[in-house]
N, C-alpha and C positions, 0 to 999 in steps of 0.2 A: 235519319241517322245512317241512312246506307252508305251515302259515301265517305263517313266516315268509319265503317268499318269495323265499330270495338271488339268483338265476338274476335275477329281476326287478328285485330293489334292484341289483344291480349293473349293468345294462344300463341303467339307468334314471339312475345316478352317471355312466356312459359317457357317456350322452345329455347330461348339464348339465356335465361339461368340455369337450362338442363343440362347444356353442353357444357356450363363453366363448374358444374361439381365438380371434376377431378381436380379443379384446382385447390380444395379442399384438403388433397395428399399433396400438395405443391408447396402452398403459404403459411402461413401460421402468425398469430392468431386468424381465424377465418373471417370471424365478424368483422378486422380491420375493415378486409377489402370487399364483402360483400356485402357490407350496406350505402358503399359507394358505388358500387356495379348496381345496385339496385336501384338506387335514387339515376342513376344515367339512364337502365334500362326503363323503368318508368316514364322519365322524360321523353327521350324514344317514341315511345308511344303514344303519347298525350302530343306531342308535337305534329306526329303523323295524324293523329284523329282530327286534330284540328285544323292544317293548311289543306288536307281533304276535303274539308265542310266548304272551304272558301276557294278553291281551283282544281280544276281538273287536270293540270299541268305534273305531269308527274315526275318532271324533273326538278321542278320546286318545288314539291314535298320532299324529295330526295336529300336536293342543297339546305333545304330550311332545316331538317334531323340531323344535316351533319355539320352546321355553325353551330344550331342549339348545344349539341353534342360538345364541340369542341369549350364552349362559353360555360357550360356546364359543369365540365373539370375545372377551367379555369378559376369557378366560382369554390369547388369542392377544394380544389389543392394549392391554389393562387393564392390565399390569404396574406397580405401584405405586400403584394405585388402590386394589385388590383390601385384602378382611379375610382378615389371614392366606395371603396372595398366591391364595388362591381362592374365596373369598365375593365376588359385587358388593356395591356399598354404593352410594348417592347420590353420592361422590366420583368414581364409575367410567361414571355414566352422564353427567357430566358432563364428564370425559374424552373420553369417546366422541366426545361431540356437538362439542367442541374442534376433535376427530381431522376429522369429518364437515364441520365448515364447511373446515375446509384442504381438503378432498377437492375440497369446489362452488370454493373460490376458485380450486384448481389447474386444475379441468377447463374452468374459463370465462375461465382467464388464457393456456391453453398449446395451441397445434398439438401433431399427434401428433406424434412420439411425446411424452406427456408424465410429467413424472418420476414412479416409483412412492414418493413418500412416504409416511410412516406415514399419511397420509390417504385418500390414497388407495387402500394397499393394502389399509387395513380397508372402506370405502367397495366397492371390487371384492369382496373375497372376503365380505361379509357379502351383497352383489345375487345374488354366483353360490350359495352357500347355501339364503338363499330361493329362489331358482328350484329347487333340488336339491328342498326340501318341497315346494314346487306339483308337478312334475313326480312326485317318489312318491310321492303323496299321489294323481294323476290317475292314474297306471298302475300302481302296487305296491297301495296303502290300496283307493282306491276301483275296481280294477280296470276301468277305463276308458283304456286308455294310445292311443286315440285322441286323447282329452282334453288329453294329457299333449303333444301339438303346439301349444295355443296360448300355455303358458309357456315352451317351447321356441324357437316362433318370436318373439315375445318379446323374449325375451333375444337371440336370436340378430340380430334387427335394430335391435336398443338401438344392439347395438357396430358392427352391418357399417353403419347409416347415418351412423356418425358419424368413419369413417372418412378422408373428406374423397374417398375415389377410388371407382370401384367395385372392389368386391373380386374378387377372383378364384374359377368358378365352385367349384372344387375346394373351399374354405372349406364350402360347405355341405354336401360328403359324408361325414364322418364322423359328425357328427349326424343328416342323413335315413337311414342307415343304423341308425345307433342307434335310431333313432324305429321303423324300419321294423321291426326284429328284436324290440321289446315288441309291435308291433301281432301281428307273426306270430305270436310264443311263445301271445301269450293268443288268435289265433283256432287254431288247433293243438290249445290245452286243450278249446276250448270244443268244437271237430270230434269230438274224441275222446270226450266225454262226452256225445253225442247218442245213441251208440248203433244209430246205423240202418246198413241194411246198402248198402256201398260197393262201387263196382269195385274190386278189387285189383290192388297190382301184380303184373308181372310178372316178380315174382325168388322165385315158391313158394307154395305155398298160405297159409303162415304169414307173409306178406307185412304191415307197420301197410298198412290201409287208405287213412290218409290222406296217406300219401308222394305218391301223384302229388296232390293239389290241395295240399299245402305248396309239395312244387316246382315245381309251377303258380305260386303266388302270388310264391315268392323270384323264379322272369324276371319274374312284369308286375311287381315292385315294384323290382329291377334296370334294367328297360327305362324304369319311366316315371322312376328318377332319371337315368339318364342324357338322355331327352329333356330333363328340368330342367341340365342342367348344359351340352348342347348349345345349347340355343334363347336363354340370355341372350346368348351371342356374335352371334343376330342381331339382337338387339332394343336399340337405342338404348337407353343409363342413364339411368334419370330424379334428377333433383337430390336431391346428398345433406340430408341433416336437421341440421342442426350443435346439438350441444347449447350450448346457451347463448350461441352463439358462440362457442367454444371448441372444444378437439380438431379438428374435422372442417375448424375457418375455415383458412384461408391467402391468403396474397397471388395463387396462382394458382385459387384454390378445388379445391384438390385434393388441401390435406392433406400432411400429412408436413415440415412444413416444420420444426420444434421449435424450442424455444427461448420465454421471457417475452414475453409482449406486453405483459401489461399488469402492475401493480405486483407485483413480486416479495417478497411476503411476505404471512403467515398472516392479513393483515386487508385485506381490498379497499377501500381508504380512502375511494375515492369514493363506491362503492353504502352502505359503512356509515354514511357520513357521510346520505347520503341517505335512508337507510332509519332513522336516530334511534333505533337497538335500542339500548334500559336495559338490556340483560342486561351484570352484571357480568363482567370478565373478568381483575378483579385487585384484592387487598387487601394493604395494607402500612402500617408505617408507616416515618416518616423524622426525623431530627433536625434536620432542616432548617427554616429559618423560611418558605424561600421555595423550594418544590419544584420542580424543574427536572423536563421532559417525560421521558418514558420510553424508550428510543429500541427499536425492534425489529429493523431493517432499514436498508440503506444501500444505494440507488441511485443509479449514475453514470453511467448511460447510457442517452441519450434519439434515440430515433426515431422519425419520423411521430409525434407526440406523443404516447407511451409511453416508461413511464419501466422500466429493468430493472438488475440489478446485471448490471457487465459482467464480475467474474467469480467463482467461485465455489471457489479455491483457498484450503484448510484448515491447520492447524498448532496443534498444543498445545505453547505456549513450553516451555522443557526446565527450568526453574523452577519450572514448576506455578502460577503465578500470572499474573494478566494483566498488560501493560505497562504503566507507569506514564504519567504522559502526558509530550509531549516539553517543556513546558515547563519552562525554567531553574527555580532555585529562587529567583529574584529577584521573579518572580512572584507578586503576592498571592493567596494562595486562603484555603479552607477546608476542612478534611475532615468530610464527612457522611457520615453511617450509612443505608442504606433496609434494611428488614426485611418483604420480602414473605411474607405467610402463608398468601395460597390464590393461586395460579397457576394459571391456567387457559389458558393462550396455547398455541399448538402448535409440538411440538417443528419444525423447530429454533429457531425464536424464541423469543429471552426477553427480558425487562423490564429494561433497566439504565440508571442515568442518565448521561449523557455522562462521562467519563472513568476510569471506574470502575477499581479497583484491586482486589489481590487475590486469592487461591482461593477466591470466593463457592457453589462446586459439587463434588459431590465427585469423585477423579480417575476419568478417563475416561468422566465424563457432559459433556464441553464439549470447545468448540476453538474458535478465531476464525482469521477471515479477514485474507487480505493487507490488508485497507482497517480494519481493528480490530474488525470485528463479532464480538462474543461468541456464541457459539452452540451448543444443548445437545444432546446426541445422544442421552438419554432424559428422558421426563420428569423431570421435578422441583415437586416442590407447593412447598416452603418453602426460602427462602437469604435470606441475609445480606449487603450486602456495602459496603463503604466506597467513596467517590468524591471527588474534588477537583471544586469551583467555584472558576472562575479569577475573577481580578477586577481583568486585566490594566492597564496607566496604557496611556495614548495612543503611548509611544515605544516600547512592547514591541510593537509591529502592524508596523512596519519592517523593515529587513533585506533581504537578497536571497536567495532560491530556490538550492540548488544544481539543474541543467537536469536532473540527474538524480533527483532528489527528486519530479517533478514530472511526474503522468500525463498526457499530450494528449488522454485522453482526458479530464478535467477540467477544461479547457480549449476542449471544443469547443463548437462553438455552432451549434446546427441552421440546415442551408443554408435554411430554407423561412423562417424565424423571421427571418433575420440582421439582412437589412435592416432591419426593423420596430425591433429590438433595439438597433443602432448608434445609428441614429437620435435615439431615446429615452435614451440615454445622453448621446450628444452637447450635448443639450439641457438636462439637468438636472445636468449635471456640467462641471467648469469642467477645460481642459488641466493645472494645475501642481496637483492635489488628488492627495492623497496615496491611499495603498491604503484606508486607514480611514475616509479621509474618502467615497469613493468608493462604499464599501461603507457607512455609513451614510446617505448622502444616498439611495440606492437603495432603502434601507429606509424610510425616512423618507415618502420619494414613495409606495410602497406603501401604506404606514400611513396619509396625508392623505386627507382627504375626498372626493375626486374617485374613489375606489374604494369600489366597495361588496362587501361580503362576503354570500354569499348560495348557495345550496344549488341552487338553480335558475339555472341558464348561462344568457345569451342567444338570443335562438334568432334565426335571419338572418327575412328581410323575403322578398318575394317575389320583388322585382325583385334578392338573391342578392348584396346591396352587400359584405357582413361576410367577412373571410377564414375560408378553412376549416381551414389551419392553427390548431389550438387555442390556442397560446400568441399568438400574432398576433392572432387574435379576440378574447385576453383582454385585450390590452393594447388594442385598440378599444373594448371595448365598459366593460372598467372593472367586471367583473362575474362573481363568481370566488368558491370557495373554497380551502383551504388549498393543497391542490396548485397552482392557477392560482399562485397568490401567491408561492411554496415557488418554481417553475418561472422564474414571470418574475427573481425575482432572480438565481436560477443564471446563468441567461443574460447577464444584464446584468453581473455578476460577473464570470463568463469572458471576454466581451465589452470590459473592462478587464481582463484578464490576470491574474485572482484565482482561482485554481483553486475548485471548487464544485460542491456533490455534492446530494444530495435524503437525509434522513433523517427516516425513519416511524417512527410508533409511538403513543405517548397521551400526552393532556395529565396534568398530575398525579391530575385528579378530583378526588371532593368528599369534607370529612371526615366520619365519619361516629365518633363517640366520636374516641378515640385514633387510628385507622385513619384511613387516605383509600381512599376505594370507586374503583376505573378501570371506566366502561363503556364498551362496543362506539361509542357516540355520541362518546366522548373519541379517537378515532380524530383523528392529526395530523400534517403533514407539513410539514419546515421544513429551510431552507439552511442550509449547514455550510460557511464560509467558511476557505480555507487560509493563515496564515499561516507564516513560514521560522520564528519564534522562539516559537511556539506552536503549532504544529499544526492542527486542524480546530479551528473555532469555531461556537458556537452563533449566528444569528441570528432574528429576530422581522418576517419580514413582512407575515404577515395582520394586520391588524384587531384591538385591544384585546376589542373585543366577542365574538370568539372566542376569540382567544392568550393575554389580557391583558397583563401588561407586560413589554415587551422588554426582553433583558437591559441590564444596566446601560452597559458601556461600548459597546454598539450604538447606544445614543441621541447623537441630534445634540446638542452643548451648546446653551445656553440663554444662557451668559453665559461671554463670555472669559475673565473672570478666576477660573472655578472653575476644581475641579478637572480634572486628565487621564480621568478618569473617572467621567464625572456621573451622578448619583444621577436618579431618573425625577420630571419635575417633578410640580406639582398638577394638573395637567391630564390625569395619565396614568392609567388604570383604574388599579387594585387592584393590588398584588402579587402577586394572587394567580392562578395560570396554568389559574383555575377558569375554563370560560365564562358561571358565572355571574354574574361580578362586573363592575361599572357600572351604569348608571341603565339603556343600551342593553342589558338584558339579550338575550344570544342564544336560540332557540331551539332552542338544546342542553343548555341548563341544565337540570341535574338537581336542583339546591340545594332544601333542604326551607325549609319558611316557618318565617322565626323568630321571629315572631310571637305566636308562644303558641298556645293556646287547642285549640279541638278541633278544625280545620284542622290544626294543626301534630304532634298525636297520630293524627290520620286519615294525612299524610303520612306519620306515619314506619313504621304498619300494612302503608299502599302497597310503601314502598319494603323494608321487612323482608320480604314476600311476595315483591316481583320478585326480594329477594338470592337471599332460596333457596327459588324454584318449584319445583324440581328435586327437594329434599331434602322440601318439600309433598309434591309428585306424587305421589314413590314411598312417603313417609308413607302416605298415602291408598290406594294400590292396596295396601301390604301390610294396611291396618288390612281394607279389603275385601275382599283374598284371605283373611285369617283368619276375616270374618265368615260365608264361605261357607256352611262346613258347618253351625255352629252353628244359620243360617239354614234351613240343610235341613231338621233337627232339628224347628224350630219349626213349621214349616211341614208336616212328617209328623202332629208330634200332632195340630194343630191339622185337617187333613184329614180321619185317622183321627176326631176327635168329630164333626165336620159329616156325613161320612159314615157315620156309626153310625146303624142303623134304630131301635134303640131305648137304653132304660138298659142292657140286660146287653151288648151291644156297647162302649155306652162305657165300659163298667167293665171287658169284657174288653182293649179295647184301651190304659184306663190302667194294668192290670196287666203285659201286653208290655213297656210303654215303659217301665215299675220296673225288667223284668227288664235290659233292653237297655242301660239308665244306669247301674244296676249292675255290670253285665257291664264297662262302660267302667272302671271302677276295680278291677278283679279279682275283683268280688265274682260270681260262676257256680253258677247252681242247677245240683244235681245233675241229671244226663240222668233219665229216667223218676219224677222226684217230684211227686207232688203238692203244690198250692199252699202246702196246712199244714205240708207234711214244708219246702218249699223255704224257708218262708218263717223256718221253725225255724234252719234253716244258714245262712240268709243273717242275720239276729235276733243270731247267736253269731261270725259273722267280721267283720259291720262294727260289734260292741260298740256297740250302742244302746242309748239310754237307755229309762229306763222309759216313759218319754211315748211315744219312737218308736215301742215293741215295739208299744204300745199302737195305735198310728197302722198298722203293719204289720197287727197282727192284725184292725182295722175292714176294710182292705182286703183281705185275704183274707177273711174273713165273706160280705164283698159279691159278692166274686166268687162264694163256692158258691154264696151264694142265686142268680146270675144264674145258675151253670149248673146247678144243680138245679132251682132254686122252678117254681112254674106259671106258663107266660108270660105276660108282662102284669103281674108283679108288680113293685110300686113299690119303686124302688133309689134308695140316697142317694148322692150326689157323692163321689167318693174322691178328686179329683184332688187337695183340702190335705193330706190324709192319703198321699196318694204323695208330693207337695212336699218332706214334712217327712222319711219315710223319708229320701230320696236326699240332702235336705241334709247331714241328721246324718250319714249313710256318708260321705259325700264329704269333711267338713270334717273328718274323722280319717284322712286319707290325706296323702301326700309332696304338697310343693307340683307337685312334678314331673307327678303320677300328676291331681292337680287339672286343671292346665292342659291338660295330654292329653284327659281325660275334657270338658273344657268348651270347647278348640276342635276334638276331631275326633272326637264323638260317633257312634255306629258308628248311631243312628235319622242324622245326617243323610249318613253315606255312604251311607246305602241309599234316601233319598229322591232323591239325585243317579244315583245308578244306574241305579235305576227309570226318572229320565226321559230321560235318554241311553240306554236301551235302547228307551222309545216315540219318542224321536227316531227311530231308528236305524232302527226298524220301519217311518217312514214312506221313506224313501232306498229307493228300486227296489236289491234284490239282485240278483245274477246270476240264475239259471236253474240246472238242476241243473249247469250247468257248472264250480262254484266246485270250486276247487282240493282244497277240503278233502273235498269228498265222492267225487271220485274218480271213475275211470270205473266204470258202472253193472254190477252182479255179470251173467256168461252166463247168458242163457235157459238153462232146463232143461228135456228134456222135456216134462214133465208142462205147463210153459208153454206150449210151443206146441200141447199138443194141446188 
């Protein structure tokens, strides 16, 4: 068992759950995420004990801990990804990376503690992992556990500087303990396999030598952590590191405060907005003429201008279906179909269009919230599901509120905002204007040209004119995207006595055949206005050139004597809720040219690439993990003829590489035969034709004359004549036994071996200290005299 090391793997797993305590002040619940870091780090280990038993290669114990590793998450957070719930596939690494951006949005949205979602707990347990390889990889593989402190410290101040406080000095002693006990074990080994003669102790003649210098070293290595655990009590904390602004921030800068800061849900609307990412993140189609936005998220509560759901109370109706909406049936609507087919959103969010009806998921993958948010509690790739488009008349907007029906918190209106917000209402709304009129004129103002839509905010002046309040500055400066736009109507809304909430998610996107494509750029955020005799409703107040056109009975009429519900005049963009439609196209538009021509075929190359990079990538690295060996192969013959001194070299060496390609498809000369006898056996099992035998037999000839004739005798070329042997063996075998012999030819595992062994060669080994050799056999007599 030495070279596998357990005493070390194990102290070494010790060591990378010691550094991951602080994340303990980090995540919440703990147990989410540390009984998947644990199952990783274990694995770790057991991975490392075991390719140690079977090779001395310790670049392949390395590689071998970190596919485990990587197959290992896939296995813990993949669930439904996965072929045959344990193979990855391109669907799982896309997952993953899903799972991974929830992680960054959660860590740069939340004070500690902040939630352990599936994001984050794969996010943690896959960082403490890799630290598990770094770490035995520096003190078990490459026996250096000195080394094995700077993945340790590391990690260890990843978590403690983003804790928001200083930590407490205790935090760092079960890891420099752990650190401490691999340094000691491997100088121990090494003391003891020196050999030279020591003071003994004092408990016998037969005393280990090196008992007093271990227990020498366990007090100064005791003494100097305790000076480290004493001396930060006197040393003034230096400023914590906050990741991203996130975790470690607070209002006191101190951490711990929890709770949303900033948008509560799977897509950070603003930075995606600003960062313009094409990556898809949803395929569907719908039976709809006119796609309505996708909603993900519902927030109604805003502070210091941040917007968060206020709360997060769950329920699966006892129906199994979702509620219908509360509007009467006097109501005009229509029922549409969407049929998502590849979902990529992170749980718990998902894709649905406002009003949705239903069992679109199967039971106990969902539940929604007290406010109606649908929401799924494991993945789901594909679902179905029907929804109502209201297409209410102007007198169904009416009514009164029961006081109980009716949140205060939808209702409020930020103290910092108010004034600014009354103001601006006052002004563009007249005393006797009804709820609807009040709520489209708001929209209207929004939507008119004195505002501009635009990804880049305002920034203040020097002399500091511009408020700092956000929504305040927006409403000065006139310069804003969705959210600005989405926020100022809430306010104005509530500010006339309309309850009004904030709802994310995506715009429809673009089609693309039968499908419509949602990318990360279609990120969008829009007010949801309350009526008594219809419930939440959808409104439109950014900008055509983003949103395109506002629902129909949100528009101000045009002409008194239409309808209750007017249709969007000539002047309104496109129907369509693409950003890419009007003359002012946005630039968020993704829309291909349709145009024709080879622009419009280069386009759609472009855009079939960015759909599926992913399903590329790993295309590519398997088509290059397979080219490996073959490559090896190649590149052995090819060495073997360059380096041959003369013709009977290269003929001895294309007769090897017959035997060894042979060999790849079952076909094995007898032990002790000569080339006539082997070439006879092998002639009669791979059933060759006459031509072959013919081509076998050139080749043997050639070889006796090279290892017989007189040197210097002129040799003719074998290698067509070896070509043709192996083809015709080969192409009379199972297709199985083919593709074995042609991707993992046993000439190119030995050309990789070979160089991973002078790799290996050039890495400083220990000294005669290594484990494996032992302490050195007792002098005997006859030695010392």
């Amino acid at each position: 068992m030495n070279r596998a090391r357990p005493v070390e793997a194990l102290l070494a797993a010790v060591a990378t759950l010691s550094v991951a305590l602080p994340l303990t002040t980090l995540f919440t619940p703990t147990a989410d995420w540390f009984r998947p870091s644990l199952l990783l780090v274990v694995l770790v280990a057991l991975v490392g004990m075991g390719v140690r038993l079977v090779t001395s290669s310790r670049l392949v114990v390395v590689a071998a801990q970190a596919v485990l590793l990587v197959h290992g998450a896939a296995l813990l957070h993949g669930q439904g990804h996965l072929w045959k719930n344990v193979v990855p596939v391109p669907d799982t690494g896309a997952a993953l990376g899903v799972l991974l951006t929830e992680a960054y949005t959660t860590v740069t949205n939340y004070t500690a503690p902040a939630p352990a979602n599936r994001g984050t707990v794969l996010a943690v347990s896959l960082l403490i992992g890799l630290t598990a390889v770094a770490v035995d990889a520096c003190a078990v593989t490459f026996r250096s556990p000195a080394a094995a402190g700077i993945p340790l410290l590391t990690a260890f101040l990843s978590s403690a500087t983003n804790s928001g406080e200083g930590l407490g000095a205790l935090w760092a002693v079960p890891p420099a303990l752990a650190w401490l006990a691999l340094v000691g074990r491997q100088g121990v080994r090494a003391m003891r396999a020196w050999g030279t003669a020591a003071t003994r102790g004092n408990r016998g003649p037969f005393a280990d030598p090196t008992t007093v210098f271990s227990t020498t070293g366990r007090i100064v290595g005791v003494a100097a952590l305790a000076v480290a655990v004493v001396l930060p009590g006197v040393v003034p904390h230096l400023p914590t590191t906050f990741l991203a602004d996130g975790l470690g921030s607070s209002s006191n800068a101190r951490g711990g405060g929890g709770g949303a800061v900033r948008l509560s849900t799977s897509v950070d609307i603003a930075r995606d907005l600003g960062s313009q990412s094409t990556d898809p993140v949803l395929r569907y189609t719908t039976t709809s003429e006119n796609p309505q936005p996708l909603r993900v998220g519902i927030l109604d509560t805003y502070r210091r201008g941040q917007w968060a759901a206020g709360s997060d109370f769950t329920f699966v109706p006892q129906d199994g279906r979702i509620p219908d909406p509360p509007a009467g049936p006097a109501v005009p609507r229509r029922v549409e179909r969407v049929s998502v087919t590849d979902n990529n959103i992170g749980v718990p969010q998902v894709a649905l269009p406002e009003n949705a009806t239903g069992s679109p998921f199967p039971d106990g993958s969902w539940n929604i919230s007290t406010t109606g948010l649908v929401q799924l509690t494991r993945p789901v790739g594909e679902y179905s599901a029907e929804y109502v488009e209201l297409d209410p008349e102007a007198n169904q907007f009416g009514g009164t509120s029961d006081a109980s029906d009716v949140d205060e918190q939808d209702l409020t209106v930020d103290p910092r905002a108010e004034t600014v917000v009354r103001e601006l209402l006052d002004e563009i709304t007249d005393p006797g204007d009804s709820q609807l009129d009040i709520a489209r004129t708001i929209q209207s103002h929004l939507r008119g040209t004195a505002y501009t839509y635009s990804l880049e905010l305002a920034q203040d002046t020097g002399d500091r004119t511009l408020p700092e309040e956000p929504l305040a500055r927006f409403l000065e400066t006139k310069r804003g995207y969705c959210v600005q736009f989405a926020s100022a109507m809430i306010m104005l809304a509530r500010a006339a006595g309309i309850p009004a909430r904030m709802a994310v998610g995506f715009l429809p996107g673009v089609a693309d055949g039968d499908e419509r494509v949602v990318r990360i750029s279609d990120a969008h955020a829009w007010p949801e206005l309350r009526f008594p005799q219809l419930g939440w409703v959808r409104f439109e107040p950014t900008p055509g050139s983003r949103s395109g056109t506002a629902p129909g009975y949100s528009l101000v009429p045009t002409d008194t004597g239409s309808s209750s519900s007017p249709s969007a005049s000539a002047t309104t963009p496109s129907s369509s809720a693409s950003p890419s439609t009007g003359p002012t196209r946005d630039r968020t538009d993704t829309g291909a040219d349709t145009t024709g021509g080879t622009s419009g075929a280069a386009g759609g190359v472009i855009r079939f690439t960015s759909d599926h990079l992913t399903a590329i990538g790993v295309a590519l690295l398997v088509l290059l993990a397979a080219a490996v060996v073959p490559l090896g192969a190649w590149l052995s013959r090819r060495r073997s003829r360059r380096d041959a001194a003369d013709d009977a070299e290269r003929v001895e060496a294309e007769w090897q590489s017959l035997l060894l390609r042979l060999q790849d498809i079952g076909y094995l000369a007898p032990d002790g035969s000569t080339p006539r006898q082997a070439s006879r056996q092998l002639g009669k099992a791979a059933y060759l034709t006459q031509d072959e035998t013919d081509a076998l037999g050139r080749v043997v000839a050639t070889l006796e004359q090279a290892r017989y004739a007189r040197p210097g005798s002129e040799l003719h070329d074998v290698g067509d004549d070896a070509r043709a042997v192996w083809r015709g063996a080969l192409s009379r075998r199972r297709r199985l036994d083919r593709a074995r012999a042609l991707l993992f030819p046993e000439e190119g595992r030995r050309h990789w071996r070979s160089l991973f062994s002078g790799l290996g060669r050039l890495v400083p080994f220990r000294r005669a200290s290594d484990d494996d050799a032992g302490p050195p056999p007792p002098a005997s007599p006859t030695d010392a005299a």
